[in-house]
N, C-alpha and C positions, 0 to 999 in steps of 0.2 A: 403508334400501333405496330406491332409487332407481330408474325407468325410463321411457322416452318413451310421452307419454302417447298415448292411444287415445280417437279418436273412436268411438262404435258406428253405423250406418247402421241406422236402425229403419223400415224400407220396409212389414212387415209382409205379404212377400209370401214361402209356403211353398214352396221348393224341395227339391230332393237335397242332403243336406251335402257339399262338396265332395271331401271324402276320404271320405264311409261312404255312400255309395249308399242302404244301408238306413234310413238315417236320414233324416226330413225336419223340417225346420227354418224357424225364421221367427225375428226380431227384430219385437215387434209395437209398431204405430204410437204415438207420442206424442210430445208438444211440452215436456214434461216434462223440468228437467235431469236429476234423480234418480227412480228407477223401480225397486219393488221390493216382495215378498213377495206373492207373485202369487198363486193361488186356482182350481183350475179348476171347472168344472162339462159333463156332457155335458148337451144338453138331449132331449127324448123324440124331439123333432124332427128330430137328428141334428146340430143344431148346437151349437157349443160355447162357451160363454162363458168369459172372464177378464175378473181383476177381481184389484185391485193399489193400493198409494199409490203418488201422485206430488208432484213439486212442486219446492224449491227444496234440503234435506234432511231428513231424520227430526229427529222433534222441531220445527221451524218450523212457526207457524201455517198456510203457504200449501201443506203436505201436507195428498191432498184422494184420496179413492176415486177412481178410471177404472177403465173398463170396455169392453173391447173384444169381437167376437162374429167368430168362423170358422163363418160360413155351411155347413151340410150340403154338399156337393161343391164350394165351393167355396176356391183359393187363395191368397185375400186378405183377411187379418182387418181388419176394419171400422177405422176410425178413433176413438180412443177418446174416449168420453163422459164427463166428470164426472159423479160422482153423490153428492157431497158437499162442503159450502162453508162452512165455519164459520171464521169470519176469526179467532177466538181460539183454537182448537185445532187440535192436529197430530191429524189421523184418520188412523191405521191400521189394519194387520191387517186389510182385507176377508175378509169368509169369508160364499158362496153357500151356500143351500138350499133347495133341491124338496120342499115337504112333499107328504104323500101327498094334499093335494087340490088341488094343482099350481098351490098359490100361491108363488112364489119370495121368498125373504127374499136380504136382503141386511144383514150386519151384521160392524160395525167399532166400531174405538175410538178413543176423542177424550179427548185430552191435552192437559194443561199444560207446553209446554216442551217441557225433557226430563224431566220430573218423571212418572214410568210410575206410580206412587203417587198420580195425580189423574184416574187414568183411568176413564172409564165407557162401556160396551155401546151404541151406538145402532139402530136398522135403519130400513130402509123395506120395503116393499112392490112385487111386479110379483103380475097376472091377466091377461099376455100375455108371458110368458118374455123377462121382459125390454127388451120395448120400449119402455114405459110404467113409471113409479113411482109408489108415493103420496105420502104425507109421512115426513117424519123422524121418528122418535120415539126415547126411550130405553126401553132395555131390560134393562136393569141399571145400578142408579146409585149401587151402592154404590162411592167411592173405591177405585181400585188393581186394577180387577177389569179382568184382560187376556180375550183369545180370540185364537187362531191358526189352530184347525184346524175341521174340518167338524163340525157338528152331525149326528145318526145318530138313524133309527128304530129302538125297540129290537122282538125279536119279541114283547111285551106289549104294543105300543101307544102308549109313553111315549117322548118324544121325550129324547136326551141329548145336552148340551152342554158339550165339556170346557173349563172357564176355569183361569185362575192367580192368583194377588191378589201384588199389587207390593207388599214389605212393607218399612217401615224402622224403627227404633231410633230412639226421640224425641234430636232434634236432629240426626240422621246423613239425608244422602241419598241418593235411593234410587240403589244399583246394583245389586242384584239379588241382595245374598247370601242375604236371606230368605225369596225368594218359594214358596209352595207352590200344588199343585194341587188339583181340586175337580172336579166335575161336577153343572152344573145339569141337575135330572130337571123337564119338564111333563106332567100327566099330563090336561091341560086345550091342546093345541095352540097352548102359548105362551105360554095367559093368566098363568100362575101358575107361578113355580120354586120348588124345595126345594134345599137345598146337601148335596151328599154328597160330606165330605173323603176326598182323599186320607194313609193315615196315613202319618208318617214322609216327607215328599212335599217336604223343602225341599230348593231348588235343581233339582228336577227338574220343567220347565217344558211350554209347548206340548206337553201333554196331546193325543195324536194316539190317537183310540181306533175300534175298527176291530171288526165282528163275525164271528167263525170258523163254520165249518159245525159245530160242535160245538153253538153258541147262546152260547159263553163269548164275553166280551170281552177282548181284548186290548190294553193302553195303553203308547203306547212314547212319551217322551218326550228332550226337548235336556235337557242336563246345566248349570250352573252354573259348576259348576267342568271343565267343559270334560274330561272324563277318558272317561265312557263312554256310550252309549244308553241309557238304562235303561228296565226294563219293569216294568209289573204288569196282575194278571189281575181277571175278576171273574165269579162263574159265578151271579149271581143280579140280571140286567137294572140292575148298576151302582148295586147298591143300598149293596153294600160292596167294596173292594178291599183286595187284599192291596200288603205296601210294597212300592216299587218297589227294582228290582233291576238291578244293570248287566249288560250283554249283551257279548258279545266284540267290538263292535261299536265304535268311537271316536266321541267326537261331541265339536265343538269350540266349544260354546255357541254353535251355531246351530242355527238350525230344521231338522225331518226332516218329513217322511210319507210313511206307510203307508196301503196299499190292499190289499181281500183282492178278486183276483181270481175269476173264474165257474167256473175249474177249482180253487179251493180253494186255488191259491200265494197268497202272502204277496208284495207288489212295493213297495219302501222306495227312497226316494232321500234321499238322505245327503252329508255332505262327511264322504270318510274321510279325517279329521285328530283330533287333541288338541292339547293346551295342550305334551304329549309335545314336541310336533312343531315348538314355537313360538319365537321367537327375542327376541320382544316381546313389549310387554304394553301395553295403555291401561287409562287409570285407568278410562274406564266408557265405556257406548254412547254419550253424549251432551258428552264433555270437550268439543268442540270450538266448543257454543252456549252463550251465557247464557239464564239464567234471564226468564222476563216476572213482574216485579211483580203477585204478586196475592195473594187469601186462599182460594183456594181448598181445601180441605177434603182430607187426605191419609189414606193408610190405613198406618194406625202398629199395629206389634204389641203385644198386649196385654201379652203377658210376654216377658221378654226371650229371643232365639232362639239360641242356641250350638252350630255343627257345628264342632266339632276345629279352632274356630281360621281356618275356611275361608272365604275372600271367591269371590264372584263373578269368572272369570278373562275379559277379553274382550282380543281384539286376536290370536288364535289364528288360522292363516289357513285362510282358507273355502276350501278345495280340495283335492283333486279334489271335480266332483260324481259319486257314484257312484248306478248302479241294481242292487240286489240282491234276488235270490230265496228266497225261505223256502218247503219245501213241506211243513214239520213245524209249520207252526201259529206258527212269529216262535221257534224254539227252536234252528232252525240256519242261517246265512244264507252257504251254500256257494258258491252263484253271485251275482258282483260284472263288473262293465265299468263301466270311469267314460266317460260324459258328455263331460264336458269337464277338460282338464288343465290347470293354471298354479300359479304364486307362490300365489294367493288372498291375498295383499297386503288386508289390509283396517283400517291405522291410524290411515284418514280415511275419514270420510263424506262428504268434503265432494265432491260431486259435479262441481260449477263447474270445478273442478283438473283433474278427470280421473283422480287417480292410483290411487283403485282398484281393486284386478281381482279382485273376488272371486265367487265364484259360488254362491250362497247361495238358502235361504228355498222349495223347493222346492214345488211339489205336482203328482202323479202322480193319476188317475184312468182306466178301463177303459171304451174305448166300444165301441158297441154291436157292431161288428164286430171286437172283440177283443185290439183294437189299443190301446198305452199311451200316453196323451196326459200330457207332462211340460209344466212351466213353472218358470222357476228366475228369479233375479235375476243380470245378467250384468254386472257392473265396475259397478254400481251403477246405471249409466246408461240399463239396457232390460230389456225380459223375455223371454227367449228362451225360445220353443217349439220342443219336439223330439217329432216324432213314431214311436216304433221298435213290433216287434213283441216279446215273451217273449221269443223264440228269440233276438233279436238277444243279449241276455247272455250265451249261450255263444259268440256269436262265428257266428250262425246269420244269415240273413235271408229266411226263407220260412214 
């Protein structure tokens, strides 16, 4: 499949979408060929940060954290900042948090290659939301250990962090047929984690866990093999979970999240596709880079893993992006509006080409005036912000 390619204009400046009025939108700033897997955060202040990798593409050392800031009333998001430079590693998956004594972390993953099997947790530090950083440090160093999505206070006090371990079969490399999920619990503000497996949890990744007015938690995670959303629950502060389970929901081994709104709805953005849907296939995320010579230290499974035969599906295309409603707690997800519509063309990563168009990696949060602040990766090349209200999903905008 073939098409003329597209440049994006990343101006970073929030207008009316041209066709939805109710929508506002930006392309936010960067020098960056490739831009993706964005992260939002509201701050108390009213302003809003993102934070995302950049660089040349996934997997190359010179992928690197940015971080860009939408001033409280203001329509022009900041120019973005590095805040990450490790010349031997690809750092991604940034993911922001406000702990409750309103020091901000900031933490991502740094990689060998394309080798997700050598990965380890880093963060740093802000005592002024952001303006300012400390130092780097690591924060999980165990090999293969991913993070995607937001870390969460639970109502006991103990902070939860959902991870994934990148697993592979001595002498096989990693594509992702192994990986399961987990949750680091601290019950010490970070000093110290304990690991609470998810069972039954392979292939079902980016652990996105979200707390319901009931006190239960709710975990929806990307699929593997590309077929469906799947969930599971846990009704005792994530000490145990039940296995995850698939939703009527498609997911096409790409990232989701989930946010529980202040009225108690459920609001998920999603690419509603599968592998169903798919015409192609790539042998794995990273066919397209070699490997960097080294010895670094991977995370190989202990016993061997066997799901029916099943590999990891990738090359399923990223699109539509949709936003949908749940007001039963993630058990029915009635109202759907997509976002943005195309191909989702996603065979190459390679950014430089341009070719492209998928629209992926999403993150949704609730600010303080009610309103949904979205961020997604757009043809790989920028991060588009959409700013809409609930109502807009039924086709509403007031």
């Amino acid at each position: 499949m073939t098409q003329e390619t597209v440049t994006v204009e990343r101006t970073g400046q929030v207008a009316p979408h041209p066709q939805d009025a109710a929508q506002q939108v930006a392309m936010l700033p960067s020098h960056c060929v490739q831009n993706h897997a964005a992260n939002l955060l509201p701050l108390p202040n009213g302003d809003l940060l993102c934070v995302w990798f950049g660089g040349t593409q996934e997997g190359i050392a010179d992928i690197s954290v940015w971080c860009s800031r939408l001033v409280n009333g203001s329509k022009q998001w900041s120019d973005a900042e590095k805040l990450s430079d490790d010349p031997s590693r690809s750092e991604q998956n940034p993911v922001l948090f406000l702990d409750p004594d309103q020091v901000l972390w900031l933490m991502w993953t740094a990689q060998k290659s394309g080798n997700q099997d050598t990965a380890i947790v880093r963060y740093r530090q802000s005592r002024d939301f952001g303006r300012s950083w400390g130092a780097i440090d690591t924060l999980l160093n165990k090999p293969g250990t991913f993070i995607r999505q937001p870390m969460i206070v639970l109502p006991n006090g103990n902070w939860l962090l959902p991870v994934f371990y990148c697993l592979t079969q001595p002498g096989e490399k990693w594509v992702g047929s192994y990986d399961v999920s987990a949750v680091k619990i601290s019950e010490d503000k970070g000093q110290t984690w304990r690991d609470v497996a998810v069972p039954d949890s392979i292939g079902c990744v980016h652990m996105n866990v979200t707390l319901l007015d009931d006190g239960s938690l709710l975990a929806l995670y990307r699929s593997r093999w590309a077929d469906h959303i799947y969930q599971s629950r846990s009704v005792d502060h994530g000490e145990s979970w039940s296995a995850p389970q698939p939703l009527s929901l498609p997911n096409n081994n790409s990232s989701i999240q989930v946010t529980t709104l202040r009225n108690g709805h459920l609001a998920l953005v999603f690419n509603a596709m599968s592998a169903e849907g798919a015409s192609e296939r790539r042998l794995s995320l990273y066919d397209e880079i070699e490997d960097d010579d080294d010895d670094v230290a991977v995370a190989v499974a202990v016993e061997p893993v066997v799901r029916s035969g099943r590999s990891a599906f990738w090359g399923a295309p990223r699109a539509p992006m949709t936003l949908a409603i749940s007001r039963d707690g993630g058990k029915s997800w009635p109202l759907q509006r997509n976002l943005d519509e195309g191909d989702g063309y996603c065979m190459t990563n390679n950014s430089q080409q341009k070719l492209n168009r998928e629209f992926s990696y999403p993150s949704i949060k609730q600010g303080a005036d009610g309103e949904l602040h979205i961020a997604y990766t757009y043809f790989r090349q920028a991060i588009k912000y959409v700013r809409v209200k609930e109502s807009w999903v039924q086709g509403g905008d007031a």
